[in-house]
N, C-alpha and C positions, 0 to 999 in steps of 0.2 A: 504494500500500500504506500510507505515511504517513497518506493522506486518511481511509482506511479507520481505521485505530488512534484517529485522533482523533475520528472522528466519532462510535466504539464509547466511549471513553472519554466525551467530553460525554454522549453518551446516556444512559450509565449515570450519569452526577452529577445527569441530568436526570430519569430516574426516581425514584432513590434521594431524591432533593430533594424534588420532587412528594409521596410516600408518607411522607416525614417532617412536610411542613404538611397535608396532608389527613388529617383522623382518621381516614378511613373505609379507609385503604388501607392496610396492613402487608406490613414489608418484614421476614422474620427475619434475613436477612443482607445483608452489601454483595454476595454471589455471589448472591441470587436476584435485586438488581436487575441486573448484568454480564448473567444470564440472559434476563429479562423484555426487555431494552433489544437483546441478542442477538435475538429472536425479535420484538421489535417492527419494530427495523432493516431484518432480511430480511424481514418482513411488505412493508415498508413501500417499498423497494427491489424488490421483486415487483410488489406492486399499480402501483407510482408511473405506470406509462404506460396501463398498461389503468384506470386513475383518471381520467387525463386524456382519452383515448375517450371513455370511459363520459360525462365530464359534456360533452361538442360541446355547443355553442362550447365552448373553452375557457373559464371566468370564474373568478377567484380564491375567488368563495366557492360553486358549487358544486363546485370540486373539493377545499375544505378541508374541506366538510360530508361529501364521499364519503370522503375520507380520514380524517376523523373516525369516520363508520360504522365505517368495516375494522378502525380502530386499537381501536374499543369493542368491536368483535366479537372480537378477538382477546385483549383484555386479561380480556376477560369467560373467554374458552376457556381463557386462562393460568391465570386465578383460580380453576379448575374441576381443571385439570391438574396445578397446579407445589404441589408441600407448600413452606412458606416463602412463599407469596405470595397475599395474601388481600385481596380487597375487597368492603367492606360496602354493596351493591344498587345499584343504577340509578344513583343520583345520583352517586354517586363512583367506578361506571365511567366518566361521562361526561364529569366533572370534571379525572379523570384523564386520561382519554385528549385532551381538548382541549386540558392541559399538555403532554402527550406530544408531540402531533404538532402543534401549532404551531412548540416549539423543536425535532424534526426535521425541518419543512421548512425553520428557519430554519437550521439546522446544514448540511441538503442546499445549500443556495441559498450557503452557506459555503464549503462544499469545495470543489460540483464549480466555484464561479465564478473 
């Protein structure tokens, strides 16, 4: 449960951080990025095994580029869904989400180790 709180809490610093150096992304509150990093997390923690299937063999970077997909898929659906949280086209989906889910798997590889 501890693992959990901290890995929620980094997330959220790790978005909120992200959307504050990237122009293209706006964050209205610290609760939309709790939010975003909320729904990224259980994204992210859903897909994490059927990612690793999906890219057989296992190789570090087709399953960072799958997890990157899902993570841009899903940032894009937020940015569609959530009022408070806005990102301006393609390149700073992409931008953001390669911020995103590199320090969640590094935060993953954190915890559970």
């Amino acid at each position: 449960m501890v693992a959990i709180v901290i890995a929620l809490i980094l997330n959220t610093l790790i978005v909120f951080l992200a959307a504050y150096v990237l122009p293209g992304v706006k964050l209205y509150s610290f609760w939309n990025a709790v939010v975003v990093a909320v729904v990224v997390g259980v994204l992210h923690s859903l897909v994490h095994h059927a990612a690793i299937w999906l890219t057989l063999p296992p190789n570090f970077f087709t399953y960072f580029l799958c997890t990157l997909v899902l993570a841009s898929i899903a940032i894009y659906i937020l940015s569609l869904c959530m009022p408070g949280f806005e990102v301006d086209g393609l390149k700073w989906i992409l931008i953001f989400s390669f911020i995103v889910a590199l320090f969640n798997g590094l935060i993953l590889h954190l915890v559970h180790a």
